[in-house]
C-alpha positions in Angstrom: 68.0 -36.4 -105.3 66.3 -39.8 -104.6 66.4 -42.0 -101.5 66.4 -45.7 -101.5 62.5 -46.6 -100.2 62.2 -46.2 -96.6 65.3 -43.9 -96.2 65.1 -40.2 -95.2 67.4 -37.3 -96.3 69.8 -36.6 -93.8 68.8 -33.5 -90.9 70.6 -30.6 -92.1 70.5 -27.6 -89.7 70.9 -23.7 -90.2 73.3 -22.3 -87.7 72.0 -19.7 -85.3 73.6 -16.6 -86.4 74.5 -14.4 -83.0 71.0 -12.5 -83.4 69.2 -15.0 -83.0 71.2 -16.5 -80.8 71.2 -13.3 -78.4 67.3 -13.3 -79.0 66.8 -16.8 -77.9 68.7 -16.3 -74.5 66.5 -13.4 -73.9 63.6 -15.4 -74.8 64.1 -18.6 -73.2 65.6 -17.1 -69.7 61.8 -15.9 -68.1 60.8 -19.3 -69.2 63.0 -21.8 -67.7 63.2 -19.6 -64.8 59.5 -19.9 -64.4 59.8 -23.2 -64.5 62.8 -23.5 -61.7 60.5 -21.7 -59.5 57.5 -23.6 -60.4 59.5 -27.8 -60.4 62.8 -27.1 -59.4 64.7 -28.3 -62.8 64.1 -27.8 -66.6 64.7 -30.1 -69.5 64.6 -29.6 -72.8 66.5 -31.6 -76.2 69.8 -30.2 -76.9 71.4 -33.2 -78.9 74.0 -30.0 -80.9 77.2 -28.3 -79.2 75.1 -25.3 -80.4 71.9 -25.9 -78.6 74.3 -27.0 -75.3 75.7 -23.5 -75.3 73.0 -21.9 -75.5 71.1 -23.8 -72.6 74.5 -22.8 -70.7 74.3 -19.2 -71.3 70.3 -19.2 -70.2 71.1 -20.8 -67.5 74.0 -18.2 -66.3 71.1 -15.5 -67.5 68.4 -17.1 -65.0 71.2 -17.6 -62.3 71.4 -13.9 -62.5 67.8 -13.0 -62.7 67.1 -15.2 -59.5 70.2 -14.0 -57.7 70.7 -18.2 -57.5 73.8 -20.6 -58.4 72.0 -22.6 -61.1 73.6 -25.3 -63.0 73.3 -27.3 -65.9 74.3 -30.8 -67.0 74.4 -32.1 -70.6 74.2 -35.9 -71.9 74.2 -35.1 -75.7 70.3 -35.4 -75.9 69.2 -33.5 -73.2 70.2 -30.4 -70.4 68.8 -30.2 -67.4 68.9 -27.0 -65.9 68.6 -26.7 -61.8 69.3 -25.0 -58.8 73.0 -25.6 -57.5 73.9 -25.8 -53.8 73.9 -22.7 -52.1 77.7 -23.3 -50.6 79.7 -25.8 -52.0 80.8 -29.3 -50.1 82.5 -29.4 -47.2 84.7 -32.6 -49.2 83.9 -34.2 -52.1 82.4 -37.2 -50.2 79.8 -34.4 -49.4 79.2 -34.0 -53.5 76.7 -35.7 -54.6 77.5 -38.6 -57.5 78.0 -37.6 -61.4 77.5 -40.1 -63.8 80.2 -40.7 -66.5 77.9 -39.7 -69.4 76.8 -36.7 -67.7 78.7 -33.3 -68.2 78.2 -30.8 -65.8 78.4 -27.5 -66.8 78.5 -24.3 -64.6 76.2 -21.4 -65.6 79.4 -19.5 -66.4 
């Protein structure tokens, strides 16, 4: 198939089937718990629903290896991955501000 000059073929990606997905979780967990300790917050590209979710579920999987409420917040190009408050806000003026484009997303 040819592409007009200066054009590239559309990014076509392979699914994660749930092995690897399970092995990636593993994987990733030690890591971005390392680096929770070490900087307090992680971020890494996740511009896919697919790579989102699986952010989400290694963050629930460090949340649990730390004994820690960690959260995570998506834009669509990135997730950040940090610690979340202890107890939650006495009222919502307590809360600190989310942007529109931001999602947050518990760690399940």
């Amino acid at each position: 198939m040819t592409h007009p000059l200066g054009t590239r073929p559309a990014l076509r990606r392979t699914p994660l089937d749930a092995e690897e997905k399970a092995r990636a979780e593993v994987s990733f967990a030690p890591y971005v718990a390392q680096e929770l300790i070490a900087n307090g917050r992680f971020r890494v590209s996740a511009d896919t629903p697919e790579m989102i979710e699986l952010f989400q579920a290694v963050a629930h999987r460090v949340g649990e290896m730390l004994q820690r409420p960690v959260v995570s917040y998506a834009n669509g190009r990135y997730i950040v991955i940090t610690f979340g408050q202890e107890e939650p806000p006495a009222s919502l003026a307590e809360a600190p501000a989310q942007h529109g484009s931001d999602r947050q997303a518990s760690s399940r």
